[in-house]
Residue, then its C-alpha position, 0 to 999 in steps of 0.5 A: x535365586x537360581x538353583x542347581x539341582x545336581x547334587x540331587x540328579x547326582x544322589x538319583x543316579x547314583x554317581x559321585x562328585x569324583x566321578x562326575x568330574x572325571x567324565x566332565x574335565x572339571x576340578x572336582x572342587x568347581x563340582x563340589x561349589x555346584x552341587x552346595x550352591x556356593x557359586x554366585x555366578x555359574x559358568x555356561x560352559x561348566x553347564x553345558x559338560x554337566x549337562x551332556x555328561x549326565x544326558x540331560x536335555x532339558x535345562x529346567x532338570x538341571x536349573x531351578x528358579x527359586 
């Protein structure tokens, strides 16, 4: 199963959900689905904002294969 580690990056860094979908263009609700990992399918896309607003280069910081 794959994971989504954002909620943690996000409680790392301080920022809220709110926020991060500000920055991104995101709905917040798509963010909050991400962060609780209710999503079976993740939009590549959705990924690659996330990524690029939170600096992230390395995916294996934001994905884990559980």
């Amino acid at each position: 199963m794959l994971y989504v580690k954002l909620a943690e990056i996000l409680e790392e860094r301080n920022i809220t959900r709110t926020a991060l979908a500000e920055i991104t263009g995101l709905r917040p609700n798509v963010i909050s689905e991400i962060c609780n990992n209710q999503r079976t399918t993740v939009n590549r896309e959705h990924l690659a904002r996330i990524a690029k607003a939170l600096e992230i280069t390395d995916i294996s910081r934001l994905l884990e294969l559980r």
